[in-house]
One Martini backbone bead per residue (centre of mass of N, CA, C, O) as a GRO file, in nm:
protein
  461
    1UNK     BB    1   3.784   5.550  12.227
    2UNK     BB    2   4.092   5.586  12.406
    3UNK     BB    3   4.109   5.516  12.731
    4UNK     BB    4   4.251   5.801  12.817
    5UNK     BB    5   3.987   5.934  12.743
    6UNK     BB    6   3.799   5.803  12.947
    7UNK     BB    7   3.898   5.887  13.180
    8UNK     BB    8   3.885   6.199  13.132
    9UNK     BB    9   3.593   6.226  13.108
   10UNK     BB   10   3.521   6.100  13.371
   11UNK     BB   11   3.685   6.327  13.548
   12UNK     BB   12   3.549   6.566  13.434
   13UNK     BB   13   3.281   6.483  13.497
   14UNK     BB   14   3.304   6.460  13.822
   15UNK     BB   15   3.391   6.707  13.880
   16UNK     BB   16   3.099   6.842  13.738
   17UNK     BB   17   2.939   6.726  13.988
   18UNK     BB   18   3.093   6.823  14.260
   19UNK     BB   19   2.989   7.145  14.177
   20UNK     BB   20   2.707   7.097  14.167
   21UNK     BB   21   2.669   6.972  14.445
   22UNK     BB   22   2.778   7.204  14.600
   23UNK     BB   23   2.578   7.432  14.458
   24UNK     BB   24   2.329   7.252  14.607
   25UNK     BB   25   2.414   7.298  14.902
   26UNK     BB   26   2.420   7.602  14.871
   27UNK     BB   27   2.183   7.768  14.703
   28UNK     BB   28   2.052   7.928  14.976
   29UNK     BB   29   2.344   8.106  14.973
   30UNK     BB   30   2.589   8.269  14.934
   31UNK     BB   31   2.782   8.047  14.890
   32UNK     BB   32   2.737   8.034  14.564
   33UNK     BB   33   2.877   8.163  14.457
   34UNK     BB   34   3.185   8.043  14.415
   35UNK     BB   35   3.083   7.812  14.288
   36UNK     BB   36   2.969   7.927  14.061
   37UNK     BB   37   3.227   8.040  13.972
   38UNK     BB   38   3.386   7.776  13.921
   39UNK     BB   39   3.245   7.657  13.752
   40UNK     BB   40   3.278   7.881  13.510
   41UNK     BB   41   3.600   7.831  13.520
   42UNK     BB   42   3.591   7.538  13.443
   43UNK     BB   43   3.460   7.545  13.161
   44UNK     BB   44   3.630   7.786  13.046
   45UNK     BB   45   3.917   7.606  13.078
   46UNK     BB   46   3.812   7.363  12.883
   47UNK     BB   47   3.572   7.517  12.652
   48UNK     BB   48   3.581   7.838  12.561
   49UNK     BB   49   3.484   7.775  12.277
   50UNK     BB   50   3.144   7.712  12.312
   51UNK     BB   51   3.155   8.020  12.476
   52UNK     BB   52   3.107   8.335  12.512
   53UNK     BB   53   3.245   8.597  12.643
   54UNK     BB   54   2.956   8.719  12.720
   55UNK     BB   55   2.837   8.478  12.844
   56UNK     BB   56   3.000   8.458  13.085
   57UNK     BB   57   3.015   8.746  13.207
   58UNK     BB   58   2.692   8.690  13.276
   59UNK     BB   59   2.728   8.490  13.464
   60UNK     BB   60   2.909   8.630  13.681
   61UNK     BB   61   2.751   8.819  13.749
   62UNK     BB   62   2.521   8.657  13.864
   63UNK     BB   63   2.696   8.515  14.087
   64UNK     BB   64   2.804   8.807  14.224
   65UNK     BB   65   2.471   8.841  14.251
   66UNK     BB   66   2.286   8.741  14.531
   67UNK     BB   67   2.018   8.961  14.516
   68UNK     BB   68   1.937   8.891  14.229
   69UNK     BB   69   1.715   8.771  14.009
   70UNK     BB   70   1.934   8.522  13.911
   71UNK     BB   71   1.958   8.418  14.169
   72UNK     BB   72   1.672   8.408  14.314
   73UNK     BB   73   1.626   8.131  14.089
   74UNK     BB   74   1.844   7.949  14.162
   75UNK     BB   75   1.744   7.926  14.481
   76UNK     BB   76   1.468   7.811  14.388
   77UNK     BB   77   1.585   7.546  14.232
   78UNK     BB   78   1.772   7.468  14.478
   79UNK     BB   79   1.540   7.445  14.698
   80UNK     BB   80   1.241   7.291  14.523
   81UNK     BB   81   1.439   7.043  14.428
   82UNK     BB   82   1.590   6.763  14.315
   83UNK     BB   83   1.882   6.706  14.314
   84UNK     BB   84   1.954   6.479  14.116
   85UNK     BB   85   1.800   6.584  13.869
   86UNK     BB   86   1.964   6.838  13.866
   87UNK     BB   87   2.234   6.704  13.813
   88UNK     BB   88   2.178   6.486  13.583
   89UNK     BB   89   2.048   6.705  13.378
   90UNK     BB   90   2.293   6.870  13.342
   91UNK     BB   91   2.578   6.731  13.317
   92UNK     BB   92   2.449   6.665  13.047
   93UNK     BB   93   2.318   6.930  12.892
   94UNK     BB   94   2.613   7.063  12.949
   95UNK     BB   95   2.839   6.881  12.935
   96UNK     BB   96   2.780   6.652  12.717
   97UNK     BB   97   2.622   6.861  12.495
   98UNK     BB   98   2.733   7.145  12.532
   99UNK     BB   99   3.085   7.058  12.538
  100UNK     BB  100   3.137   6.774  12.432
  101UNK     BB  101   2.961   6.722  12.230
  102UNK     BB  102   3.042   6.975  12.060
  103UNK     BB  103   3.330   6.863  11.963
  104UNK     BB  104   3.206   6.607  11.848
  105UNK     BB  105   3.027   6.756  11.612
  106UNK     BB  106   3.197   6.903  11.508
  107UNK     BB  107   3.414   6.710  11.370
  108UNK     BB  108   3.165   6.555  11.206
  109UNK     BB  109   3.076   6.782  11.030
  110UNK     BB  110   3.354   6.851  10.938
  111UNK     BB  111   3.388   6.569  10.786
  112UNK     BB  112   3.107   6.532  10.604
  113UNK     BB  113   2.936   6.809  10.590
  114UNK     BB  114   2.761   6.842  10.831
  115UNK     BB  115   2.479   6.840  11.042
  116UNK     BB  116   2.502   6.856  11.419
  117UNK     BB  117   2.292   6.807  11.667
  118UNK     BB  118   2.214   6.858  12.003
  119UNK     BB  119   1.923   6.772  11.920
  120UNK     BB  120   1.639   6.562  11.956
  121UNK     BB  121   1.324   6.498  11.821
  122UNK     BB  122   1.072   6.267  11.922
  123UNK     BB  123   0.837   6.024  11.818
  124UNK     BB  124   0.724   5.743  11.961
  125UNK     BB  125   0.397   5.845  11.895
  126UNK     BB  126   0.082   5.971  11.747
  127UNK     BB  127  -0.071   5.937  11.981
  128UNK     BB  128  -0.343   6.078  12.135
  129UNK     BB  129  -0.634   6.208  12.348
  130UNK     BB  130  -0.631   6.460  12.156
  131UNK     BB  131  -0.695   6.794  11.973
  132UNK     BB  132  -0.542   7.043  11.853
  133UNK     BB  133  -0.470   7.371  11.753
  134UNK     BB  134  -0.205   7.375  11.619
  135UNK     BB  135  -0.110   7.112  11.610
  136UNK     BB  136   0.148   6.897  11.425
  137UNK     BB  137   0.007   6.631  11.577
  138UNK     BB  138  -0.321   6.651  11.483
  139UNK     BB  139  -0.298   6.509  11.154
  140UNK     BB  140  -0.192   6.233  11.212
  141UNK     BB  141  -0.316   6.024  11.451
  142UNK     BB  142  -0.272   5.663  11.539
  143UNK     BB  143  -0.062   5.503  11.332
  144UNK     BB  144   0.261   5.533  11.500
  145UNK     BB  145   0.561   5.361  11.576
  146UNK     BB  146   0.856   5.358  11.788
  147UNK     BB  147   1.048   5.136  11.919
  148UNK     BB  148   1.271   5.058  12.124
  149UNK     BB  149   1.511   5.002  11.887
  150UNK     BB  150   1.480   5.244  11.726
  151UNK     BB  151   1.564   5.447  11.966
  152UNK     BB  152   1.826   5.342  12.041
  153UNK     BB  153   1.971   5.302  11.822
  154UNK     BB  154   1.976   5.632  11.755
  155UNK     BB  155   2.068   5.740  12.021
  156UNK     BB  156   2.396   5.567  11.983
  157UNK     BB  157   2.442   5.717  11.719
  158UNK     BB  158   2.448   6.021  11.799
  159UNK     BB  159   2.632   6.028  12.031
  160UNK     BB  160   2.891   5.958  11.842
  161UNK     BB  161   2.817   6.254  11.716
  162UNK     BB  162   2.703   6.444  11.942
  163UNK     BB  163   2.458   6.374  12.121
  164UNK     BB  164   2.299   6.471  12.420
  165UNK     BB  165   1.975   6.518  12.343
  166UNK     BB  166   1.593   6.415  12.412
  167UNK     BB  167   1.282   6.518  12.265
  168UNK     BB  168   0.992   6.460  12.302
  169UNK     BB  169   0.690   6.403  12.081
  170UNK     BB  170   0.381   6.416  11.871
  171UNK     BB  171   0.143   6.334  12.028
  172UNK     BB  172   0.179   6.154  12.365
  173UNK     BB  173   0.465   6.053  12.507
  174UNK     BB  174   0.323   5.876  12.772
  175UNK     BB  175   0.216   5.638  12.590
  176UNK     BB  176   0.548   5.594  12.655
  177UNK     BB  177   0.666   5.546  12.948
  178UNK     BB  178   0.847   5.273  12.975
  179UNK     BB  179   1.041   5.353  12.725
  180UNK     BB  180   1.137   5.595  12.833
  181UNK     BB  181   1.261   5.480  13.094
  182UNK     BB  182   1.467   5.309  12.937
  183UNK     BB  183   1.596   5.498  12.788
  184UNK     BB  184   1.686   5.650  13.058
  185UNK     BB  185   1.872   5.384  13.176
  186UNK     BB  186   2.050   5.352  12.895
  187UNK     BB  187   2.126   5.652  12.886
  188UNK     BB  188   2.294   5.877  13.111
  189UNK     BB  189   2.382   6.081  12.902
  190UNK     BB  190   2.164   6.192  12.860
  191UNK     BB  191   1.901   6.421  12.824
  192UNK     BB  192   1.541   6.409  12.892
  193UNK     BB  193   1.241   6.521  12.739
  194UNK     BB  194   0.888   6.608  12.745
  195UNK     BB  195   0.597   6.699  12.574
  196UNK     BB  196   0.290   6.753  12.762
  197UNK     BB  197  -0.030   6.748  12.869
  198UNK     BB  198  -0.036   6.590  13.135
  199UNK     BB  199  -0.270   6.364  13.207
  200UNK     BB  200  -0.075   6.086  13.291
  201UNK     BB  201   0.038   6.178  13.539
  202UNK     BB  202   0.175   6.015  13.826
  203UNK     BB  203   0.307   5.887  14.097
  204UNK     BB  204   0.474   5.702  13.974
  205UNK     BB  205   0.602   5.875  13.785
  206UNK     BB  206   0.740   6.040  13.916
  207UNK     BB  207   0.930   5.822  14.059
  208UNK     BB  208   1.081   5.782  13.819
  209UNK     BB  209   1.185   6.046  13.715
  210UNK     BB  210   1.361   6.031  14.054
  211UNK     BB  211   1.508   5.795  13.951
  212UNK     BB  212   1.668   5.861  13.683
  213UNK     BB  213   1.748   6.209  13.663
  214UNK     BB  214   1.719   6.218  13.319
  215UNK     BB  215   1.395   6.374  13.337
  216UNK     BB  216   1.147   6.564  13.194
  217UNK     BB  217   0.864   6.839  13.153
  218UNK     BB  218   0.674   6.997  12.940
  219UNK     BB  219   0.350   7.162  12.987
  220UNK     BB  220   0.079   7.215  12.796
  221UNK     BB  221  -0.019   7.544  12.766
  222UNK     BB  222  -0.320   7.828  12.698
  223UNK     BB  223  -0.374   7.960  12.945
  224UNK     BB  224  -0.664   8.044  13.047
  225UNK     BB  225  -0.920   7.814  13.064
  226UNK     BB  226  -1.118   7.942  12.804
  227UNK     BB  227  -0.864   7.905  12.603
  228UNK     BB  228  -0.744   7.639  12.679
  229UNK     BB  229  -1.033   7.444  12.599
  230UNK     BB  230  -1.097   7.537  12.325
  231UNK     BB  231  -0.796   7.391  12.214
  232UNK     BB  232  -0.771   7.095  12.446
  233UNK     BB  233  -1.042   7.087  12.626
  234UNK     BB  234  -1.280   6.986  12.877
  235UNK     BB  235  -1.028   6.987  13.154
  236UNK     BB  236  -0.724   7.046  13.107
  237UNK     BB  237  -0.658   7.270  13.264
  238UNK     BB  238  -0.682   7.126  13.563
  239UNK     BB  239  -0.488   6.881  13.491
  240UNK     BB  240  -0.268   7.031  13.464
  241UNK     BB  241  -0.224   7.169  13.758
  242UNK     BB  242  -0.227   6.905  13.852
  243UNK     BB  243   0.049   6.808  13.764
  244UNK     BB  244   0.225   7.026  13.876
  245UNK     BB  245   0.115   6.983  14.204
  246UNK     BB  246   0.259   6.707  14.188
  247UNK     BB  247   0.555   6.762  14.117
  248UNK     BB  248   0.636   6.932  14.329
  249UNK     BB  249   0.563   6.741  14.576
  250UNK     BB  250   0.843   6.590  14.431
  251UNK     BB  251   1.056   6.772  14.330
  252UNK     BB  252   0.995   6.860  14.006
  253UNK     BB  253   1.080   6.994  13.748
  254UNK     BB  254   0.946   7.249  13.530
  255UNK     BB  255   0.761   7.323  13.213
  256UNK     BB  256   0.617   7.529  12.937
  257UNK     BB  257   0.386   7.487  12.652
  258UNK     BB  258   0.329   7.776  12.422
  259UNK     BB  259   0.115   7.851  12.171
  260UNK     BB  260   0.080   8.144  12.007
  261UNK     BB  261  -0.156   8.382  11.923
  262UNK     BB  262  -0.397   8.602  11.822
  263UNK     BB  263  -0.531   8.555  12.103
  264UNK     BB  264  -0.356   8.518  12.319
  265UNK     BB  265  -0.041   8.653  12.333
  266UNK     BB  266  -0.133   8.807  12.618
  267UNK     BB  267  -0.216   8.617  12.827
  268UNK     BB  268   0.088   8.416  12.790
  269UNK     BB  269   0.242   8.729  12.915
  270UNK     BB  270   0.098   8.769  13.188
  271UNK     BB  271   0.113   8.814  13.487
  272UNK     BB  272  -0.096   8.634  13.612
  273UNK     BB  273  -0.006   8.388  13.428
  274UNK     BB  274   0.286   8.367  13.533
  275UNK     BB  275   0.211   8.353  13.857
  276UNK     BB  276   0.082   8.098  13.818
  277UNK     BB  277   0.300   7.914  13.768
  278UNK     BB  278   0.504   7.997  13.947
  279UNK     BB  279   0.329   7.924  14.207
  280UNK     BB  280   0.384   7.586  14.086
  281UNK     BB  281   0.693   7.555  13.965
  282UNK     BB  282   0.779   7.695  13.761
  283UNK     BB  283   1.062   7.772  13.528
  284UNK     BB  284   0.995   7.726  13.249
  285UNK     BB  285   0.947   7.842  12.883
  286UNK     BB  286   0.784   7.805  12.587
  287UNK     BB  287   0.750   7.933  12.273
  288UNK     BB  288   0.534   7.958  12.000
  289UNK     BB  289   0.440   8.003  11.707
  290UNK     BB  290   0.186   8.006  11.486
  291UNK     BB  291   0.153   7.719  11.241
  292UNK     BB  292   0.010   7.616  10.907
  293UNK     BB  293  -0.037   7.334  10.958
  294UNK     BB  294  -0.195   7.183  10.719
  295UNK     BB  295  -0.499   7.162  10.541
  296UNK     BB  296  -0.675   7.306  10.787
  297UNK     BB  297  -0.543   7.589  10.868
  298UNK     BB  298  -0.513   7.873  11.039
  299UNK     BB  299  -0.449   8.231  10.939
  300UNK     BB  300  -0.581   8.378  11.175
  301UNK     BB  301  -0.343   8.303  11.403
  302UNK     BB  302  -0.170   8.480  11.312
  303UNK     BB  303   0.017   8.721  11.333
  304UNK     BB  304   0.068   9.060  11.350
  305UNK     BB  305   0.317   9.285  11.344
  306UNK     BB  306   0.230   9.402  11.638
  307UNK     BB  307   0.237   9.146  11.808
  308UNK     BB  308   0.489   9.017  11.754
  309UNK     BB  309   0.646   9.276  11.891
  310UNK     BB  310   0.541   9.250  12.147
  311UNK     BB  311   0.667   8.966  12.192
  312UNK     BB  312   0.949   8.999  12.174
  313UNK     BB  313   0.966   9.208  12.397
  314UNK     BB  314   0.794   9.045  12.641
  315UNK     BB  315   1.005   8.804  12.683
  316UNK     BB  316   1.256   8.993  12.742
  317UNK     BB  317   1.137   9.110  12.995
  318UNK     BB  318   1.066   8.872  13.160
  319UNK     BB  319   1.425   8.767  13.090
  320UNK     BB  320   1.561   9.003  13.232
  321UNK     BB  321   1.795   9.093  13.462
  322UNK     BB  322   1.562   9.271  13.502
  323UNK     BB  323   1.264   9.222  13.618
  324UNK     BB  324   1.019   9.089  13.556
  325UNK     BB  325   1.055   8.720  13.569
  326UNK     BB  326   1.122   8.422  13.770
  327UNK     BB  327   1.133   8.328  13.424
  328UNK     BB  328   1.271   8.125  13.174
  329UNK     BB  329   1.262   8.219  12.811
  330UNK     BB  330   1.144   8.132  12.507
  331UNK     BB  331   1.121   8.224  12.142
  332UNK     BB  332   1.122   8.012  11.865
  333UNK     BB  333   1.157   8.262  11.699
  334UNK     BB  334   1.261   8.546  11.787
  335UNK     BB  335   1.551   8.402  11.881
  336UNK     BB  336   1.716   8.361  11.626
  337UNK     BB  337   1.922   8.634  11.690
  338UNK     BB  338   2.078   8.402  11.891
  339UNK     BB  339   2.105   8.137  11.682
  340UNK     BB  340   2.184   8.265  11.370
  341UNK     BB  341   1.892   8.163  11.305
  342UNK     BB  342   1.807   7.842  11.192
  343UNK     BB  343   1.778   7.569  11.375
  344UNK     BB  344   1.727   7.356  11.128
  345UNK     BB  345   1.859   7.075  10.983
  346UNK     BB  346   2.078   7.005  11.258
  347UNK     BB  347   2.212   7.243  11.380
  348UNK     BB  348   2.071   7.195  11.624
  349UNK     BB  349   1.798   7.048  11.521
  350UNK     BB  350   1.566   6.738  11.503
  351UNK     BB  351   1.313   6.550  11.358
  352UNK     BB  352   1.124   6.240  11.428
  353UNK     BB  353   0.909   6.018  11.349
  354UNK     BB  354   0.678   5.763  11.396
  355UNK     BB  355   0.762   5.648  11.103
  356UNK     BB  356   1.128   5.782  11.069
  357UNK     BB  357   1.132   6.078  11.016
  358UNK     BB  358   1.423   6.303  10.907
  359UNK     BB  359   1.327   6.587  10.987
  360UNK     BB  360   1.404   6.973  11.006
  361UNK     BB  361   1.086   7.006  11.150
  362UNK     BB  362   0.814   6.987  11.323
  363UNK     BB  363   0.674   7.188  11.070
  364UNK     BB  364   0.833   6.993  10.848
  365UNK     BB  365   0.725   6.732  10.641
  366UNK     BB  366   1.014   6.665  10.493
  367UNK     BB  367   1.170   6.363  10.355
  368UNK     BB  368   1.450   6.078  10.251
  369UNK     BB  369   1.488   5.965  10.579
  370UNK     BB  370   1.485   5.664  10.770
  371UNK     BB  371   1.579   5.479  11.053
  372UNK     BB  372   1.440   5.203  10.965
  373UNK     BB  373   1.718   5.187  10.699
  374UNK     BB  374   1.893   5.388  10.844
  375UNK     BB  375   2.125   5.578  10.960
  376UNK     BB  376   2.167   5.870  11.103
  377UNK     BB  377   2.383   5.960  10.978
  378UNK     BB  378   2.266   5.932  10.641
  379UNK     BB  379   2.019   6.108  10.719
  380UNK     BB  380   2.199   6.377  10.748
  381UNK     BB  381   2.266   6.325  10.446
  382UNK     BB  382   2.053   6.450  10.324
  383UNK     BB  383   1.976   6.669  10.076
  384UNK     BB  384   1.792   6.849  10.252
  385UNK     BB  385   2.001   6.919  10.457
  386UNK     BB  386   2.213   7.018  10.271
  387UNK     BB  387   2.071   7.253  10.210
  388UNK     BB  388   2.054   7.394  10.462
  389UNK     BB  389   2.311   7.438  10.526
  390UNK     BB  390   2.382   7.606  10.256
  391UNK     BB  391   2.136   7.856  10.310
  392UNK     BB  392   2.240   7.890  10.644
  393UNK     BB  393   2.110   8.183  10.645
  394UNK     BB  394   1.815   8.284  10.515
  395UNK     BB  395   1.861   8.522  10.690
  396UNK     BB  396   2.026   8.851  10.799
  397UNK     BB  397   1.758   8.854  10.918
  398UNK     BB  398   1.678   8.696  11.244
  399UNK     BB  399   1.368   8.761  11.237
  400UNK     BB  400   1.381   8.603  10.931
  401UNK     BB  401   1.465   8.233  10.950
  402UNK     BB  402   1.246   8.104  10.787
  403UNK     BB  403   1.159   7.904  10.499
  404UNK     BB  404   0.848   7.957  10.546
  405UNK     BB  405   0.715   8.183  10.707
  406UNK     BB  406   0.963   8.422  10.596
  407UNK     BB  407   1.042   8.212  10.349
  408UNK     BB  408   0.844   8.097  10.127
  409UNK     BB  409   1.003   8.052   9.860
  410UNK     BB  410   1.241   7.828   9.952
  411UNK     BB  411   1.129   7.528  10.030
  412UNK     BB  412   1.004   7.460   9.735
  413UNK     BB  413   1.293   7.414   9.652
  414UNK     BB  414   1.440   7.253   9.863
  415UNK     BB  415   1.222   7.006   9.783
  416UNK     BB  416   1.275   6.969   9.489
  417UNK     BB  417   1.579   6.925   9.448
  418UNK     BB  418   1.570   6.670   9.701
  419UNK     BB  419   1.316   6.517   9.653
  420UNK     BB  420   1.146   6.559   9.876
  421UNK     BB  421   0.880   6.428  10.087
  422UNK     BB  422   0.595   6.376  10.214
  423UNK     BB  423   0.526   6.291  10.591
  424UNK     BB  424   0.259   6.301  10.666
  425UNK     BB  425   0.037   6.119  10.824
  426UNK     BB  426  -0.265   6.226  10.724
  427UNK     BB  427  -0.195   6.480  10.513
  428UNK     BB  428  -0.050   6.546  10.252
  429UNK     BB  429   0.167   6.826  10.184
  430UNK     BB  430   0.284   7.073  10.000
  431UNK     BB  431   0.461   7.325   9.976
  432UNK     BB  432   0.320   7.507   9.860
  433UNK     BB  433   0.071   7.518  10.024
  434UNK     BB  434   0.244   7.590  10.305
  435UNK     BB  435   0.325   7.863  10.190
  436UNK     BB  436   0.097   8.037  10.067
  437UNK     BB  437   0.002   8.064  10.422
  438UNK     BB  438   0.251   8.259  10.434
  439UNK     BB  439   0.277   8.529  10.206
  440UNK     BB  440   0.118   8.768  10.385
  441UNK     BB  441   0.293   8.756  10.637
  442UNK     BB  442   0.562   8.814  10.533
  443UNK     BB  443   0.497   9.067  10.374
  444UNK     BB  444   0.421   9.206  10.638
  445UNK     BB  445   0.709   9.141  10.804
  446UNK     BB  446   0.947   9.287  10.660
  447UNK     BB  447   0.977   9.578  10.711
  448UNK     BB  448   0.936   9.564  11.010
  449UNK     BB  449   1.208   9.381  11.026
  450UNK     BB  450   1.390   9.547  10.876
  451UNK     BB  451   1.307   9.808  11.098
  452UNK     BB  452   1.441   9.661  11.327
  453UNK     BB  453   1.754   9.545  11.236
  454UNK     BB  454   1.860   9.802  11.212
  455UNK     BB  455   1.817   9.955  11.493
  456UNK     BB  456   1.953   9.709  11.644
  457UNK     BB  457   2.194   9.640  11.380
  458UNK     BB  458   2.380   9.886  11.196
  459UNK     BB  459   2.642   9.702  11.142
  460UNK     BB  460   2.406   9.499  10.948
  461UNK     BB  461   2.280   9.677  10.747
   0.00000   0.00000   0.00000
């Protein structure tokens, strides 16, 4: 980067900072709406090409109506959050990740030919408290960590690509609180996030937290008590609450992380258990769909597909312009369709797991590159990452984007092709067999999206 493109970054950013600042100091009041306007027309004037204009409408639409449901949810994160937290997230994840840093991706990515995510997941440590069903780091064991100095390699790397978000996973990522905590002091440009069970979390760390103000956490929750300890043990329910509880105390923003399943799948989309949140301080929740992973994964958690059309509509409807809850959701599997299909293989995001291995994604763990021998860009370029690159979208109806899920036997041949192994660190699984426990369900699944992608969207059908 050259001395000009520096200062312009800086004043860039400052600008950027600025208008954030105006919108947090406004934020309870309608005179927040000119702000907000303000900020989106300047993305819209120096970045317009990373976001659609349909997008860019939508947001405006939001700002100039002060009354409605998402002036009201923005009126509360910025009303009962710690304003630094909000501005340095922010800043971070939208501007340095999402606008300047999406220029720089792209740039790199048509260079080499290569996917360049805008997020990494990472695992610091496979160790963990707990073994929950269906997660596919129960798998793992406590065998693995990455050290402080190979987590920093590589986002230093990362960034140089155009990378600036950083989201935790494992195990347990808060058995390594302090490497978290200084890897958030040492990277200030990226946004930094990790799911975890929430049991960690402590007066002081939330201090850390709010000390550094690039970092948040979303807390695994699986409904309400006896569905969620059933899966994740006895007491964690009361102690996620717990954690909850103190963080808003502390006004650090959070949100929820809920793998859904054909047993769950209605109370953990229910008013009651979202108003639960909701009255806790959650902002946003993500949803996973329940994925086979593991030699020994229960396929009877699999939806149906009248299940997941449920999910589908109803998480759209929680999240809808009007009516729903005022609680931002995604929806991993069914928003597909928003993402373009397939968002792994570092389209979007890549995983790396405690062991240094560059997964195309955390259910998915097969890999030929990692950390701990190559450079991040080299990683990039391994060759199952290169055939997802030239696959995606695996299917022009995005309902159906998965190559594991409902395209099984995509996998098994792009793993057989570039030479990857298994990644798992507890009991390696081979592509064929954890394809096998997707094919009934992909083949049940596929009329009926076939028949949903085609009435949703007839002039791509």
């Amino acid at each position: 980067m050259t001395l000009a493109d520096k200062i312009s970054h800086a004043a860039e950013r400052k600008t950027f900072e600025t208008l954030l600042d105006n919108l947090i100091k406004k934020g309870q009041t309608h005179d927040a709406s000119q702000v907000a306007s303000d900020l989106i027309a300047m993305v819209q004037r120096l970045h317009g090409d990373v976001w659609s204009e349909t997008s860019f409408q939508t947001l405006r639409m939001i700002a100039n109506d002060p009354n409605g449901k998402w002036a009201h949810y923005t009126q509360r994160l910025l009303r009962d959050n710690d304003p630094y937290i909000l501005k340095t997230f922010l800043t971070n994840a939208v501007y340095e990740g999402g606008i300047r840093g999406y220029h720089v991706a792209q740039e790199t990515a048509a260079k080499y030919d290569i996917n360049v995510p805008w997020l990494i997941l990472m695992d610091p440590t496979s160790a963990c408290n707990m073994h929950c069903t269906g997660c596919w780091a129960a798998e793992y064991g406590h065998k693995q960590s990455l050290t402080f100095e190979e987590m920093d390699k590589t986002l230093t790397e990362a960034k140089a690509l155009g990378t600036h978000a950083c989201l935790f996973t494992g195990g347990e990522p808060l058995m390594r609180k302090k490497d978290i905590i200084r890897l958030c002091e040492k990277h200030r440009d990226i946004a930094f996030h990790a799911f975890t069970n929430g049991t960690l979390i402590d007066d002081e760390f939330c201090k850390e937290m709010l000390r550094v103000g690039n970092f948040f956490v979303s807390v695994s929750i699986e409904g309400f008590e006896e569905a969620n300890d059933g899966r994740r043990g006895d007491g964690h329910f009361q102690r996620a609450l717990a954690a909850m509880d103190l963080m808003r105390s502390y006004r650090i923003p959070f949100g929820v992380s809920i793998c859904y399943t054909s047993r769950n799948y209605q109370v953990v989309t229910s008013d009651e258990f979202l108003d639960l949140l909701i009255s806790k301080g959650c902002v946003f929740a993500w949803y996973f769909h329940y994925m086979p992973v593991g030699q020994n994964a229960d396929t009877s958690l699999l939806l149906t597909p009248e299940q997941r059309i449920y999910m589908k509509n109803r998480v759209r409807e929680i999240r809808g312009v009007t009516g729903g809850k005022e609680l931002y959701c995604i929806d991993f599997q069914n928003d597909g369709e928003f993402a373009g299909g397939c968002v792994a293989g570092g389209r979007i995001y890549c995983h790396i797991n405690a062991a240094g291995d560059v997964e195309p994604c955390v259910f998915i763990h097969y890999s030929s590159a990692n950390i701990k021998e190559q450079s991040f860009l080299e990683c990039l370029q391994q060759p199952l990452f290169k055939l997802y690159r030239k696959g995606q979208p695996f299917n022009d109806n995005h309902l159906r984007p998965c190559p594991m899920l409902e395209n099984p036997e995509l996998l098994p041949k792009m793993v057989a092709e570039s030479g990857a192994h298994s990644t798992d660190l507890e009991a390696p699984e081979t592509a064929e067999h954890l394809c096998e426990k997707c094919r009934d369900y992909a083949a049940c699944w596929k009329p009926t999206a076939e028949a949903l992608w085609q009435a949703e969207h007839p002039e791509q059908a």
